[in-house]
Phi, psi and omega in degrees: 000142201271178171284349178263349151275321180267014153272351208282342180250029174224131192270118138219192156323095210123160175234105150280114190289205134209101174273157174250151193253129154239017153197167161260150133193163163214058174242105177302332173297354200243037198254105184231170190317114176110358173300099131292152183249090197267145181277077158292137166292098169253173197283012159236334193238170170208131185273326172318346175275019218212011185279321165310298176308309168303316184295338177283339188266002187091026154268137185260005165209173175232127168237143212213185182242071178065359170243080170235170192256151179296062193255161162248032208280326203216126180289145178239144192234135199261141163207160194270004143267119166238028142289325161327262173335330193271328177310247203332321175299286206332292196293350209259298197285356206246304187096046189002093173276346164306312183306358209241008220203174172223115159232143228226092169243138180235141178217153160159160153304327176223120196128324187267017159292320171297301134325286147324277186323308207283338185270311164299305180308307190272359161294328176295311161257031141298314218074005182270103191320129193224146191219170174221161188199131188179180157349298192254040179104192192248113174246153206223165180270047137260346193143182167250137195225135170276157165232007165079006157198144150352281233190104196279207188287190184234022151258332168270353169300276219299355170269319165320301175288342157304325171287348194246335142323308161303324175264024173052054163244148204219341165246146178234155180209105187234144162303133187222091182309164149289331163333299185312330203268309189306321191250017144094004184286337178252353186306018148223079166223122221259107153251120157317290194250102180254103161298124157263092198302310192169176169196149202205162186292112166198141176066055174298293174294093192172262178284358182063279203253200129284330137354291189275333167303320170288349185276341164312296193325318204306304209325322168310305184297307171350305198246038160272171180215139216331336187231051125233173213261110169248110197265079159283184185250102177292350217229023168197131207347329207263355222279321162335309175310312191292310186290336180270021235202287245262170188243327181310164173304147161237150178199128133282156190214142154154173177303324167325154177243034182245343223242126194316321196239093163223175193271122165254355185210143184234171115247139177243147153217196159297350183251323127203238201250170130188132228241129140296064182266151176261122174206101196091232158292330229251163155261175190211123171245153166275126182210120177186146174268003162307160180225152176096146162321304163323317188260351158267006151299326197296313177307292165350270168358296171312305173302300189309322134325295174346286185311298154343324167263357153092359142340117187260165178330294195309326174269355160311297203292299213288315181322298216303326204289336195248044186289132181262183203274119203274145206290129165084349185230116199047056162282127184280126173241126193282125181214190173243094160167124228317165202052199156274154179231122154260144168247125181251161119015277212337147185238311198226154215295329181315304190305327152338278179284319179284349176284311204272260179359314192253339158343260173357257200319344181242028164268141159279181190287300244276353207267150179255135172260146198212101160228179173232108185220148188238197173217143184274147190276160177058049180204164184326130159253333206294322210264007158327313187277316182313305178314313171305258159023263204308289174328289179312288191327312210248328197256160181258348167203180214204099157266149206241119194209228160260152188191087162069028179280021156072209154314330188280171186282128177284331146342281174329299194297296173309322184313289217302335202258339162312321178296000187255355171259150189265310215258211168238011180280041171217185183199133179254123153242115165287349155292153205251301177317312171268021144290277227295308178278332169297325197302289225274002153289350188292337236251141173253187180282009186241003165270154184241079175231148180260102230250068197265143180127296195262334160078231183282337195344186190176020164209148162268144154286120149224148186089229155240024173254179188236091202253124184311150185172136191220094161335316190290298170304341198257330141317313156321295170275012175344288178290035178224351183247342195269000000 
């Protein structure tokens, strides 16, 4: 595409020719001949210092917010965002494939990993081509590619949706982080359906408040427009907000009997859920082996898309019953050794309490929890304490270990998160692995232990590297490691 079509809907600064662009990026290192090249801010780097290297590497433009050096070697076209502008080059250079598409974006603190999974299953089994892109990687009905964010940038977001086009697939069902919102990665991606799961204090050093983290979340609704769908969680504070704020059709979901989609009947057990719902006229009934409150919301969430999509009950009700065990999250992992061992996600003090909370209820007294949890280094130190706090509330003992601790001194973090226990009913091992093979040598046929933080995850950060490492394998090999 030449350069001068692929600025034409964006203001800046500059003469653009029509030289022809055969890529984007805005990594110098992937910069090869025929590259523009955008000048990005990222939390460790800034590419404006890397604007020399690209043009040395074969970019044949530049586009920057003005702090670039003076050549004429290459045109630099100045702007005053240029995240902004790279959403918009991106999807323009893409041949905007959202519009081509039915996509279904979940934003909240908790929940949309699940959501996803449980909405990709029943479109699959719908018969409908479906692709997911999330936490837990970008999945095509060929497979899965991690891609290392929520919600990637928005020159590989809009090549993913071209790719997903291209192989005739039409539904997407994607995780959309606040991060994500804030820096402009999804504004030009056209969502039908936007879900809100809930929202509670997490990635504060991120947004400073809370305030400004729901005003990230809002932005999604925001820019829905009258004939498309907003699915909210009736059952959470924020939720009044979203629905008087947005102009799309709205459907609620939630434990409410206010709510277009609730539960007039529940059972929870340790085998999963089953459910009565109401929507409308009509019933649904729930059969799944998620287990906990949290997870017929989750459901809930799900259908209510669904329903949306013009999914009828009847294929609904037959997905949930056959839902496989969504990865990393209250996964029962098989080993050798007495109880159960699960591994979450969970992170934050919210994800917390509804996980130990909705346990506690399908447990008899005799059974004891056992977890295992760390804190990510360079993130809210405030939910440290909290984690502690809750774990002791709930576990009859609590190791305390590593988890993702970056740059900070993993001392520091354990310190930090040790202040939230009253008793002496934890212990910090800082290697995770032998946090772990200790928790499950403690464990009898009545323990429960919860192995938290990292889920499928398959690497620790510490430093600025990515050292492999799987909670999951080390469970597994238990008896060949204890």
């Amino acid at each position: 595409m030449q350069l001068q079509e692929l600025v034409k809907n964006i203001q800046f600064k500059g003469t653009p020719d029509n030289r022809e662009i055969s890529s984007i990026t805005y990594d110098s290192r992937k910069v090869k001949p025929g590259t523009l090249f955008i000048a990005i801010s990222g939390i460790q780097t800034d590419g404006h210092e890397f604007i020399p290297q690209a043009i040395e590497n074969g970019a044949v433009a530049i586009l920057s917010n003005g702090r670039s050096p003076k050549t004429k070697v290459v045109p630099i076209l100045q702007v005053k965002d240029p995240r902004l502008a790279m959403s918009q080059i991106s999807a323009q250079f893409y041949g905007n494939p959202s519009k081509k598409m039915n996509i279904v974006g979940i934003t909240g603190t908790n929940g949309k990993t699940s959501i996803t999974h449980i909405l990709h299953h029943i479109l699959q089994s719908s018969c409908a081509a479906c692709g997911t892109l999330g936490t837990l990687g970008f999945q095509t009905p060929s497979g899965m590619v991690s891609t290392g964010f929520t919600t990637p940038e928005s020159v590989e977001l809009q090549q993913m949706l071209q790719t997903l086009t291209m192989a005739g697939v039409d539904n997407l069902v994607m995780e959309i982080s606040s991060h994500a919102l804030d820096q402009h990665r999804v504004d030009d991606v056209d969502v039908d359906i936007a879900v809100f799961s809930n929202l509670t204090p997490e990635h504060l050093d991120f947004h400073g408040d809370m305030e400004n983290y729901f005003n990230s979340k809002l932005q999604l609704f925001l820019g829905l427009s009258v004939d498309k769908t907003a699915v909210i969680n009736l059952d959470d504070p924020y939720a009044e907000r979203i629905c008087s704020s947005v102009t799309a059709q709205i459907f609620t979901f939630g434990m409410n009997e206010k709510a277009d989609l609730h539960p007039v009947q529940s059972e929870f057990s340790l085998q999963g859920t089953r459910a009565q719902l109401k929507f409308r006229e009509h019933a649904i009934t729930i059969d799944t082996a998620l287990m906990g409150e949290y997870n017929l919301s989750n459901v809930m969430a799900a259908s209510a898309a669904a329903l949306s999509m013009g999914i009828s009950i009847p294929e609904i009700e037959s997905a949930i019953i056959s839902i496989p065990p969504i990865p990393g999250r209250m996964e029962r992992i098989p080993c050798d050794c007495p109880g159960n061992v699960f591994v979450d996600y969970a992170h934050s003090p919210d994800a917390y309490e509804k996980l130990f909370s909705n346990l506690v209820k399908l447990m008899d007294n005799q059974v004891k929890i056992f977890t295992v949890f760390g804190c990510g280094g360079n993130r809210d130190t405030g939910k440290r304490v909290e984690m502690a706090k809750i774990s002791e509330k709930y576990a009859e003992f609590s190791f305390v270990t590593m988890d993702n601790p970056r740059t900070e001194l993993l001392e520091k973090i354990n310190d930090d998160i040790i202040q939230g226990f009253s008793s002496d009913n934890y212990t910090v091992i800082p290697d995770r692995k032998n946090a772990i093979i200790t928790a499950m040598n403690q464990m009898d046929e009545n323990s429960i232990l919860l192995v938290l933080g990292k889920g499928q995850e398959n690497y620790q950060e510490i430093g600025l590297e990515k050292i492999p490492y799987s909670d999951i394998e080390i469970i597994k090999d238990f008896s060949n490691a204890s």
